[in-house]
TIVO-2410 file (N, C-alpha, C; in nm, 3 decimals):
# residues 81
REC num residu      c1      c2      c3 atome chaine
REC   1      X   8.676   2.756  -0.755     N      A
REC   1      X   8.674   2.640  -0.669    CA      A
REC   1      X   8.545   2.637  -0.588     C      A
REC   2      X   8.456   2.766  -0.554     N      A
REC   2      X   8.406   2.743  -0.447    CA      A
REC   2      X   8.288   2.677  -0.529     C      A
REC   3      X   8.198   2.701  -0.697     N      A
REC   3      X   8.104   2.630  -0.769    CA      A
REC   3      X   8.155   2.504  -0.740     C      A
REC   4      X   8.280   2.482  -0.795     N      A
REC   4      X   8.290   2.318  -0.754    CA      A
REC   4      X   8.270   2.270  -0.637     C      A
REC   5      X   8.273   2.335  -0.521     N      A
REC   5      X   8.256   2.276  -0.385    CA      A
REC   5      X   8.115   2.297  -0.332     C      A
REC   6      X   8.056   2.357  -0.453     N      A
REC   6      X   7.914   2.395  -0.433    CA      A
REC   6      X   7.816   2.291  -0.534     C      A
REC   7      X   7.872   2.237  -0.598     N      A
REC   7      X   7.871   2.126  -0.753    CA      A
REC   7      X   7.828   1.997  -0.631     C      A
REC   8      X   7.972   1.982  -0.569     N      A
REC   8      X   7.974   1.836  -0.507    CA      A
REC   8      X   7.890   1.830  -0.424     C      A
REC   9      X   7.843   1.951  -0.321     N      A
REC   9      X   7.772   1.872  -0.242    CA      A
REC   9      X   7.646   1.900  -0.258     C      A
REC  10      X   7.608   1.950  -0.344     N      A
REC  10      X   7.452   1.886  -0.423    CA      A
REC  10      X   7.450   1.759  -0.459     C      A
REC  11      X   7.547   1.688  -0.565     N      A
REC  11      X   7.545   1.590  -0.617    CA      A
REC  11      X   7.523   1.461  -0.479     C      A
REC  12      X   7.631   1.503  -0.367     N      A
REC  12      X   7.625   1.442  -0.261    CA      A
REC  12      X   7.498   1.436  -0.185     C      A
REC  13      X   7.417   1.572  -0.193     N      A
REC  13      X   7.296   1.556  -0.122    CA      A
REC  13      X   7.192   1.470  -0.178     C      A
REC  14      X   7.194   1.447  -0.372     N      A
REC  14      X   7.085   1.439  -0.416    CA      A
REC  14      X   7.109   1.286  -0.407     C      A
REC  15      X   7.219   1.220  -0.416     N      A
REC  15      X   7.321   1.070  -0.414    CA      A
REC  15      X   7.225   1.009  -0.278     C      A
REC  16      X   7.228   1.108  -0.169     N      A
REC  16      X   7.189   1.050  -0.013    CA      A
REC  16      X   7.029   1.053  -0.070     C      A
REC  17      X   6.971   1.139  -0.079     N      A
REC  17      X   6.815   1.063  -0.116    CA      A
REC  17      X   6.754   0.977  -0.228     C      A
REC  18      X   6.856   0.952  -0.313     N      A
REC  18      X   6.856   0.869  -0.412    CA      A
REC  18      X   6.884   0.751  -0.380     C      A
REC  19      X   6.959   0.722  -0.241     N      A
REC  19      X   6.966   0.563  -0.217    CA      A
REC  19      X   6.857   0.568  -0.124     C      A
REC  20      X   6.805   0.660  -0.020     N      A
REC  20      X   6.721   0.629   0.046    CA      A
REC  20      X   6.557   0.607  -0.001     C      A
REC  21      X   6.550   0.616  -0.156     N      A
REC  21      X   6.494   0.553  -0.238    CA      A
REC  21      X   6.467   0.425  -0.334     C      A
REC  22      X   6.616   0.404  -0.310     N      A
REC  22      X   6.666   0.313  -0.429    CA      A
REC  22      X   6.648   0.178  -0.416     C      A
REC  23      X   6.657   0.150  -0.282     N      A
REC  23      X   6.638   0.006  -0.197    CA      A
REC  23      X   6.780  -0.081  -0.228     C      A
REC  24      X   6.778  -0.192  -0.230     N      A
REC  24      X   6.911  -0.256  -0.238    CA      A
REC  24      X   7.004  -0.252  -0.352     C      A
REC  25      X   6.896  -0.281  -0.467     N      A
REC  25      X   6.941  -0.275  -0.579    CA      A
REC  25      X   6.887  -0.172  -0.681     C      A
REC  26      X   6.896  -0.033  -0.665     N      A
REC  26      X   6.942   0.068  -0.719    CA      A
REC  26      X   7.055   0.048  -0.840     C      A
REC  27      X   7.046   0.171  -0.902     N      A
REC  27      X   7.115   0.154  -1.028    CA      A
REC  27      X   7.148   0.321  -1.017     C      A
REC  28      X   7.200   0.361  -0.931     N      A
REC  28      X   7.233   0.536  -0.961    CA      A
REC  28      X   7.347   0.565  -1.034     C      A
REC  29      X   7.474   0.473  -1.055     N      A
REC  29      X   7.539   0.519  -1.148    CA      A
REC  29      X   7.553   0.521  -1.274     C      A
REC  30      X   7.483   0.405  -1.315     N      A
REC  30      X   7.365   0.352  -1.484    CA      A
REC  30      X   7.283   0.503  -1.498     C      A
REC  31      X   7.244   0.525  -1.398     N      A
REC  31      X   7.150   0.642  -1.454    CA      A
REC  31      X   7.194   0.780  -1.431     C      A
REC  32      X   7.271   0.791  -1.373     N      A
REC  32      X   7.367   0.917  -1.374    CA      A
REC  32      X   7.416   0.951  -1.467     C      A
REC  33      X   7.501   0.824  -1.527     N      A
REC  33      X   7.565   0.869  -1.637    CA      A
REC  33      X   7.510   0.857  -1.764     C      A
REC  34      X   7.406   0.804  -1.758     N      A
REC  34      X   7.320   0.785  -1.912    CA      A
REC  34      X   7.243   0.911  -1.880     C      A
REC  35      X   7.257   0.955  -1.795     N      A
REC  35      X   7.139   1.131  -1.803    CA      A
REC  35      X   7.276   1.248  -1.813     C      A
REC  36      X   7.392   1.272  -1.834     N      A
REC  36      X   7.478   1.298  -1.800    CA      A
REC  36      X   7.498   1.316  -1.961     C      A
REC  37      X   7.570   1.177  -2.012     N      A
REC  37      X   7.614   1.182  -2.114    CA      A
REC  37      X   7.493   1.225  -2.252     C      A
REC  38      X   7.387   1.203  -2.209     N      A
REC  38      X   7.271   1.279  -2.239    CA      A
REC  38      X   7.244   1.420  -2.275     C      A
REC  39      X   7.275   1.471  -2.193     N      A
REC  39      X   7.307   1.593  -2.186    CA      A
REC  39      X   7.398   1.668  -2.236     C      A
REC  40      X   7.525   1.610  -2.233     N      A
REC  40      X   7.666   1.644  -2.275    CA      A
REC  40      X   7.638   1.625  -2.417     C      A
REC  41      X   7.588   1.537  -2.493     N      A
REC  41      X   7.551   1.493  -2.665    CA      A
REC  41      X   7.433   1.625  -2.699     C      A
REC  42      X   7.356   1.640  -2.637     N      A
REC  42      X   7.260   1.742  -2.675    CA      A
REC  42      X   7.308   1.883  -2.691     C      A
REC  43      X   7.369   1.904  -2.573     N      A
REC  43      X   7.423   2.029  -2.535    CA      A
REC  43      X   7.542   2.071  -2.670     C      A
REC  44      X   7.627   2.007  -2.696     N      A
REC  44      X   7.761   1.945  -2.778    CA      A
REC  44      X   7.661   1.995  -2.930     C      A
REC  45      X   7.613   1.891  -2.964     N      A
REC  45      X   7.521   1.894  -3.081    CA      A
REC  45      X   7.426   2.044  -3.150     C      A
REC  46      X   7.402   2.104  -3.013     N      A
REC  46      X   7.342   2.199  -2.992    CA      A
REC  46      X   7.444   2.366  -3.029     C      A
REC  47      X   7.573   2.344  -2.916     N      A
REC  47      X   7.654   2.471  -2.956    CA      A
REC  47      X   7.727   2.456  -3.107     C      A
REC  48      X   7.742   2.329  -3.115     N      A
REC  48      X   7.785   2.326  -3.314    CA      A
REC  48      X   7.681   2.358  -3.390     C      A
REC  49      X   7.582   2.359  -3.365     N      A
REC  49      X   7.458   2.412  -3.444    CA      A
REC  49      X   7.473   2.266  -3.548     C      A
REC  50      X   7.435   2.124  -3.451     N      A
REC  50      X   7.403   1.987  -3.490    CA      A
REC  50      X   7.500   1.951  -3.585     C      A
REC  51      X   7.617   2.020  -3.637     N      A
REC  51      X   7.752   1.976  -3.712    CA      A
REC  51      X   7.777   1.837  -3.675     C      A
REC  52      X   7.736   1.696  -3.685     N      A
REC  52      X   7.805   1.592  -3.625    CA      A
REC  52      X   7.966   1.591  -3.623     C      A
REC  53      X   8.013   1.601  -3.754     N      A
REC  53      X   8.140   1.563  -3.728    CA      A
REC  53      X   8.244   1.647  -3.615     C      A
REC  54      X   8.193   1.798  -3.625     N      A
REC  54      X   8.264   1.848  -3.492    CA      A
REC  54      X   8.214   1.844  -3.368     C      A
REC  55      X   8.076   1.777  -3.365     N      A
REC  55      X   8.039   1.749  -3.224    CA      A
REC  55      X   8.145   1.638  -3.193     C      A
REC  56      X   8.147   1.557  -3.266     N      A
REC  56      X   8.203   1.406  -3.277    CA      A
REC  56      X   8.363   1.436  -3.172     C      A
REC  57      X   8.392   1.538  -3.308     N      A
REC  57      X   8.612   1.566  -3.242    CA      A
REC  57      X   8.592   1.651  -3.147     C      A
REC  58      X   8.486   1.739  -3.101     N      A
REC  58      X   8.492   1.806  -2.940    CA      A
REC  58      X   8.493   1.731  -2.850     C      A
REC  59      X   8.400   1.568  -2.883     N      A
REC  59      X   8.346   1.510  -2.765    CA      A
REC  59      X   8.484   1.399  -2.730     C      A
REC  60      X   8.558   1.385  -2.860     N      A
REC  60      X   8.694   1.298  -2.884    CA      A
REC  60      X   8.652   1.132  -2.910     C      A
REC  61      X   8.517   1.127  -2.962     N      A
REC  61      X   8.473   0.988  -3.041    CA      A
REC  61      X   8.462   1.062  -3.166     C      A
REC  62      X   8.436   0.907  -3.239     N      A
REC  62      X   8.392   0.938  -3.370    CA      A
REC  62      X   8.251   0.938  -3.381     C      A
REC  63      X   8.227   0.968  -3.578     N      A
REC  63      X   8.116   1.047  -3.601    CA      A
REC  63      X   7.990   0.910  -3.574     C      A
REC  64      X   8.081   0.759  -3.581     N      A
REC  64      X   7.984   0.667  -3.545    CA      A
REC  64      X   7.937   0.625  -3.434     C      A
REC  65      X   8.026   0.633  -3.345     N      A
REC  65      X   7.993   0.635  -3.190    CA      A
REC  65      X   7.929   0.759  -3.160     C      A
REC  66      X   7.924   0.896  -3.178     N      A
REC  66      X   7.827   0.957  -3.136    CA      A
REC  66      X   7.700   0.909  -3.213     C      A
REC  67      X   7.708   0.895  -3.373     N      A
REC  67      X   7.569   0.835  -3.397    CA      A
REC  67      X   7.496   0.752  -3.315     C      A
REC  68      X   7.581   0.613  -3.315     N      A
REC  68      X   7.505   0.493  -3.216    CA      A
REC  68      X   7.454   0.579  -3.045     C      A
REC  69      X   7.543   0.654  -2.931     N      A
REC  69      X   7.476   0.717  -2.846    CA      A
REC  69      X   7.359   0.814  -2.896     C      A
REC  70      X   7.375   0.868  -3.027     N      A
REC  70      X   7.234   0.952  -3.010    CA      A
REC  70      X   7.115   0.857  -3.047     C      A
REC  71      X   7.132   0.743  -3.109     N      A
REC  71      X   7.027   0.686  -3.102    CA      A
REC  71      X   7.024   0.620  -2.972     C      A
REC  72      X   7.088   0.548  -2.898     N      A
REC  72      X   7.070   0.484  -2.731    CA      A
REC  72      X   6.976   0.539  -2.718     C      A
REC  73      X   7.049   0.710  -2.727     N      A
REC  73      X   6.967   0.794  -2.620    CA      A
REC  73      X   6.829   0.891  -2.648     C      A
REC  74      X   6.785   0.860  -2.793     N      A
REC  74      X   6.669   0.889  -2.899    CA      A
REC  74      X   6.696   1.012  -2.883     C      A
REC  75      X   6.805   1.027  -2.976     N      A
REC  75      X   6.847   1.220  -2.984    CA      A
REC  75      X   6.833   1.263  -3.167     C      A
REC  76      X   6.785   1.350  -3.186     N      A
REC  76      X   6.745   1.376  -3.338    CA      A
REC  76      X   6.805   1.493  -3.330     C      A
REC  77      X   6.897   1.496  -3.422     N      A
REC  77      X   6.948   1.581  -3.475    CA      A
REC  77      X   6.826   1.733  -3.523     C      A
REC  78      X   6.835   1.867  -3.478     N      A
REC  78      X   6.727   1.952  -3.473    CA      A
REC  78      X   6.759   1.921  -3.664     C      A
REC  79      X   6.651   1.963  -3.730     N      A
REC  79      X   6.633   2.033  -3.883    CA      A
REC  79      X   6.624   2.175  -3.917     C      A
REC  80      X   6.633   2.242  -3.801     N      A
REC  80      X   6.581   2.410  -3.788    CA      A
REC  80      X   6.714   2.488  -3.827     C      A
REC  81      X   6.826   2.376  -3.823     N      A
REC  81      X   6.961   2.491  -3.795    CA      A
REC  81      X   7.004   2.470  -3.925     C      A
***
């Protein structure tokens, strides 16, 4: 519990200078979660050693919806593995 209570209030700290940047119309949760889910597809992609279809049933979409997000998010499958 205490990482998680150590999780939130980073997120909370980085949230407070992110609007005091952002001006009115900010977009921090557009970009939170497109850097987020970003991450989560890479990372995912990465411990299967780039397997789509079981990245796909870990992440609980299919193998076409992760396709279409890895392109959103210009993710290439490595060739090394």
């Amino acid at each position: 519990m205490h990482d998680h209570n150590k999780l939130s209030g980073l997120i909370q700290q980085a949230a407070k200078i992110y609007l005091k940047h952002a001006g009115t119309y900010g977009k921090m949760l557009y970009d939170m979660n497109a850097s987020f889910e970003k991450t989560m597809l890479e990372t995912t992609l990465l411990h299967f050693d780039q397997n789509i279809s079981v990245s796909a049933k870990a992440l609980g979409i299919s193998r076409t919806t992760l396709y279409k997000k890895m392109a959103f998010h210009r993710i290439v499958p490595s060739q090394n593995s």
